[in-house]
N, C-alpha and C positions, 0 to 999 in steps of 0.2 A: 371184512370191508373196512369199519375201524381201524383197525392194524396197517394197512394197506393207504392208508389216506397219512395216518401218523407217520408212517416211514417215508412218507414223500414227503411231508412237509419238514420230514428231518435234510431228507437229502437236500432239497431247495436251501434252506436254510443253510446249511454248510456251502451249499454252491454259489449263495448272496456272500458269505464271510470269505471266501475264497478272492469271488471278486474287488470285494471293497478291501482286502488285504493287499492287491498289488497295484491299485489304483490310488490310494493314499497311503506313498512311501512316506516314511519320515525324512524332512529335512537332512536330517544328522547321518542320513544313509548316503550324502555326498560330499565331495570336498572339491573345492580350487586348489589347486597347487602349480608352481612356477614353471613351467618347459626346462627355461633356464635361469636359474635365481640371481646371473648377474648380464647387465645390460651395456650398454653403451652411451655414454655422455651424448646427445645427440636431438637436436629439434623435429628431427623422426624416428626417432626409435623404436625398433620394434620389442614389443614387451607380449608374450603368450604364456595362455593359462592353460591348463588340462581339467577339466573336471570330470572325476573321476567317483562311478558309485561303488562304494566302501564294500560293501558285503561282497560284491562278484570280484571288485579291482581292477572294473572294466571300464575305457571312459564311455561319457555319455556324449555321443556324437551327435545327437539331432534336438541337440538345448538353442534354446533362442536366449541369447546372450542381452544384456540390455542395463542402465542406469552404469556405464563404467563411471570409475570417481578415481584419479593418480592425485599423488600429493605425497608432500615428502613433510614427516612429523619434524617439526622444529624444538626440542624439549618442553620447555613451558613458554612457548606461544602458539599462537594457532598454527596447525599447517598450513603448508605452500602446496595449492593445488595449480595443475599444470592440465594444457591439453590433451584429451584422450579420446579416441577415436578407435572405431571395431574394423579391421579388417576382415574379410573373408575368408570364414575356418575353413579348416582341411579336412572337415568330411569326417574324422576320426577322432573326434574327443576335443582339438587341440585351437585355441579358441584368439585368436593374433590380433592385437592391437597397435598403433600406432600413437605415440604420447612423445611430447617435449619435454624431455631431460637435460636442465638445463643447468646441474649442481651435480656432480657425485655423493655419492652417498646414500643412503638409505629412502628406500620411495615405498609406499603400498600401493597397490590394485585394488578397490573395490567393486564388485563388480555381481550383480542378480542373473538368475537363469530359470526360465521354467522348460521344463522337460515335460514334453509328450506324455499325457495319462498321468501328470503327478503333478495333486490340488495344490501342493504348495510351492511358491517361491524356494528356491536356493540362491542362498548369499554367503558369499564368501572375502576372506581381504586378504591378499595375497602380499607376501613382502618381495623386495629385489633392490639390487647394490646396484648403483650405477658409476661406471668408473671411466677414467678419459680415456685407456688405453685398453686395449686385451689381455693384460699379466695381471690385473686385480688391483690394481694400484691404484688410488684416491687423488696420487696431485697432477 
């Protein structure tokens, strides 16, 4: 009977560490990264993320996006933060906003996500070139 009572509270035990193993991912098990890491000179531009969890390399589709932050580093003065706004993911990872690019050149994306069954926030800052034309060109 002893035996029989220890073995279950082994099995429970593994079956609690099991749960609380895929319910509090690590942060570090996901990442932002750019759709397309160069955009368009433009007072709506569209600017999209993917967030993607690392171990599978699968995106994470059903994240609630939220606190986005554009802004373009200026060397040694503060950034130039600009308008940003969430458009309507596509279901599949891929996470479209709409910001005022109003400079070519170099912009970040900052931007939080919590994902379903996982305790902690994901933050991420994503870079992207913004240029006047389609050939990569700056002036």
């Amino acid at each position: 009977m002893r035996r029989t009572l220890m073995a279950m509270t082994g099995v429970a035990i593994l079956g609690l560490g099991a749960i609380s193993g895929t319910a509090l991912a690590d942060p570090k098990d996901y990442r932002f990264e750019a759709v397309q890491p160069q955009v368009m000179v433009s007072p709506t531009a569209t600017v999209a993320v993917r967030l993607i969890h690392i171990p599978s390399k699968k995106p994470a589709p059903d994240a609630i996006i939220f606190q986005p932050k554009m802004e373009m580093p200026m060397g040694n003065m503060a950034p130039m933060p600009t308008k940003v706004a969430p458009a309507a993911p596509d279901g599949k990872g891929v996470y479209p906003f709409t910001a005022d690019i109003s400079m070519a050149g170099q912009w970040t994306l900052t931007v939080s996500a919590k994902i379903p069954g996982e305790a902690a926030t994901i933050t991420g800052t994503v870079p992207f070139t913004a240029v006047k034309d389609g050939h990569g060109s700056a002036h």
